[in-house]
C-alpha positions in Angstrom: 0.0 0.0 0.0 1.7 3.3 -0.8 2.0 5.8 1.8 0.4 9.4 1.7 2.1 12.6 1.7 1.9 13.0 5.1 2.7 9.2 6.1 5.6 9.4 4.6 6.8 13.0 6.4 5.1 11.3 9.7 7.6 8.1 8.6 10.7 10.5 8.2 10.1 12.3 11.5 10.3 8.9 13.3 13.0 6.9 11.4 15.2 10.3 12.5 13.7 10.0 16.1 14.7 6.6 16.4 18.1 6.7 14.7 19.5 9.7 16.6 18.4 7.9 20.0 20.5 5.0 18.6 23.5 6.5 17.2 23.4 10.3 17.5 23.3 13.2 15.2 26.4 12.5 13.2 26.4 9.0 12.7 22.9 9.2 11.5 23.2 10.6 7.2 20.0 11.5 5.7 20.4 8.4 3.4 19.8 6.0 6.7 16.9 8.5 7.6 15.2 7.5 4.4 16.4 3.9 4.3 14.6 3.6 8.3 11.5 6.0 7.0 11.3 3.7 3.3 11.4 7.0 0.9 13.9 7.4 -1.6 17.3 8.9 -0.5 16.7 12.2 -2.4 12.5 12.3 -1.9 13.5 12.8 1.8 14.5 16.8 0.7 10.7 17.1 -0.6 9.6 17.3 3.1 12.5 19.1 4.4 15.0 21.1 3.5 18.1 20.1 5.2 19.0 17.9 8.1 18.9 20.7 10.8 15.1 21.3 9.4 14.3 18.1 9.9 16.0 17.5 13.5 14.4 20.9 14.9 10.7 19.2 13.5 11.7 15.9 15.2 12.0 18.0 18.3 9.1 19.9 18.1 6.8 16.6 17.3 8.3 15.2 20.7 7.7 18.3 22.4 3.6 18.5 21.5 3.4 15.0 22.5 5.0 15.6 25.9 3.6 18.9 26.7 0.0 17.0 26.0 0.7 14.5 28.2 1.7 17.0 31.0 -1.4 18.8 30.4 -3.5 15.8 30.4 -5.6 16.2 34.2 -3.4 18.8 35.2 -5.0 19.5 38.5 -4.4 23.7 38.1 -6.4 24.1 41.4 -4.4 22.0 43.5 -1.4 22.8 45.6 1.4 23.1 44.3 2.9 19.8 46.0 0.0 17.8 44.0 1.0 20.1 40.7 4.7 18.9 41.4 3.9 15.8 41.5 1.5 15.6 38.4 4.6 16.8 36.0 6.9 14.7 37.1 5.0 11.4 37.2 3.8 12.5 34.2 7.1 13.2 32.8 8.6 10.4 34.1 5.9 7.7 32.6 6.4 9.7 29.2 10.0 8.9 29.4 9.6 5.2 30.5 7.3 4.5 28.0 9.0 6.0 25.1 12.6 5.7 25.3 13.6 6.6 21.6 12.0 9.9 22.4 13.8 10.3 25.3 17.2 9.1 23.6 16.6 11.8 21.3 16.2 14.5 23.0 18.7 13.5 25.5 21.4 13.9 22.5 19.3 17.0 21.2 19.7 19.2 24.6 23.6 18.0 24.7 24.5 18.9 21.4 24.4 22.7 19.8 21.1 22.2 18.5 19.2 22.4 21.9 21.2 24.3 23.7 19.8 27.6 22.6 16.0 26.2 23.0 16.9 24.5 26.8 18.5 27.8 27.3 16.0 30.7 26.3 12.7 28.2 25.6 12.6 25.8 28.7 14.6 27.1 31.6 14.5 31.0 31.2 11.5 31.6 29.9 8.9 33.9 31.7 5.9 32.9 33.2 3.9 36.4 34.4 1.9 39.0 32.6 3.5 41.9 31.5 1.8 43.6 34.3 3.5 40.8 36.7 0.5 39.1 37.7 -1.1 36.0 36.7 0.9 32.9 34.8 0.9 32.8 31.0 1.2 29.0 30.9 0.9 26.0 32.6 4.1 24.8 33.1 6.8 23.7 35.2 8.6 26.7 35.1 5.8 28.7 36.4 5.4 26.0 39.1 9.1 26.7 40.3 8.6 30.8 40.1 5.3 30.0 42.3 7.0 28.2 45.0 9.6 30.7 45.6 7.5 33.6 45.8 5.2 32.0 47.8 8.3 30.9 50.3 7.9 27.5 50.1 11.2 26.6 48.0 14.2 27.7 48.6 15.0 31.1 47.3 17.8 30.0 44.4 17.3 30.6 40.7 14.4 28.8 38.6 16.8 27.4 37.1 18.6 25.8 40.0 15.3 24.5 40.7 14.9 22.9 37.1 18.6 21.4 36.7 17.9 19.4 40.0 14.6 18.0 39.1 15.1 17.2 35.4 18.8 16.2 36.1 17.8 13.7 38.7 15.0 12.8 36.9 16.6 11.9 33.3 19.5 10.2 35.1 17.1 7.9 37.3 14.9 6.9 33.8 18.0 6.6 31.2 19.4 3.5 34.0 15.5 2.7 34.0 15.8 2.1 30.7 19.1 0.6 30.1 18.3 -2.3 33.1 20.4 -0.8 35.9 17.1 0.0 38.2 13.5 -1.0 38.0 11.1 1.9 38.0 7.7 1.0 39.4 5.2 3.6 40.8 6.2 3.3 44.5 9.8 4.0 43.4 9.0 7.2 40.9 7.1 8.6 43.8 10.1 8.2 46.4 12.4 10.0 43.4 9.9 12.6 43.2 10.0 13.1 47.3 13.5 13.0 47.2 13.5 16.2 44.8 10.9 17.8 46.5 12.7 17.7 49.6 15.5 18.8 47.7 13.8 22.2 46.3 11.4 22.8 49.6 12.5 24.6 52.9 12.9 22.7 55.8 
């Protein structure tokens, strides 16, 4: 059966998801993209222009996925230790559950590609109104900012905050998913504890 137009740019998007988790960005040539994806070598520049294109979309389809799993029964009116917990369970099972997205972007924010975007789009970006009140966005980030103000982390930078959580956090699930540690829900909820003690004042 031949694939559509969009099946076969939905097909490129994931061979390059799945080959950069397995071998990184520079051992992974457009030819092996399209070899994975089952388009022609030189079709492959039809959907996108260049290999940087294509890695930035790869990104951006993990990101929507993530971001609606972290918004699915996001308790907003709850405190924020129950909102701390929702993302990182949430992000934690996202990981778990799909590791070649989670190999990929841990060689997209290591490499020069995402380290603008983890930079000025994930750990610096600005959660209040112009007029400073409010929160444009549910997010993490705005999570962190609302804790310090309200005294109940500790008063270090945002992204202090963030590097602990999503550094313990990525470490724990990349040995989950290489067989070093076994992560059941008991477990993920003693790792988030851990890092909540480790942001909260005593």
């Amino acid at each position: 059966m031949t694939q559509t137009e969009p099946e076969k740019r939905r097909a490129i998007v994931r061979a390059t998801i799945e080959l950069v988790a397995e071998r990184g960005f520079h051992a992974t040539p457009m030819s092996m993209i399209a070899a994975r994806a089952g388009v022609g070598a030189g079709s492959i520049y039809r959907y996108f222009a260049d290999k940087k294109i294509l890695i930035h979309e790869a990104f951006a389809e993990i990101s929507a996925r993530m971001r609606a799993a972290m918004a699915d029964g996001y308790p907003k009116n709850a405190s924020i230790r129950r909102r701390f917990d929702h993302f990182f369970l949430g992000l934690s099972h996202f990981f778990i559950e799909n590791p070649s997205d989670f190999g990929f972007l841990r060689q997209y924010f290591d490499s020069p590609f995402g380290s603008a975007m983890r930079r000025d789009k994930l750990m610096e970006q600005r959660c209040r109104n112009s007029d400073g009140e409010g929160c444009d966005r549910e997010s993490f980030v705005c999570l962190v900012e609302e804790g310090i103000d309200s005294g109940l982390f500790k008063n270090i930078p945002p992204l202090v905050h963030l590097s602990i959580v999503f550094g313990g956090l990525t470490s724990v699930a990349r040995d989950h998913i290489l067989g070093f540690v076994s992560l059941d829900a008991p477990m993920i909820q003693s790792i988030a504890d851990a890092c909540w003690d480790a942001l909260a004042h005593h």
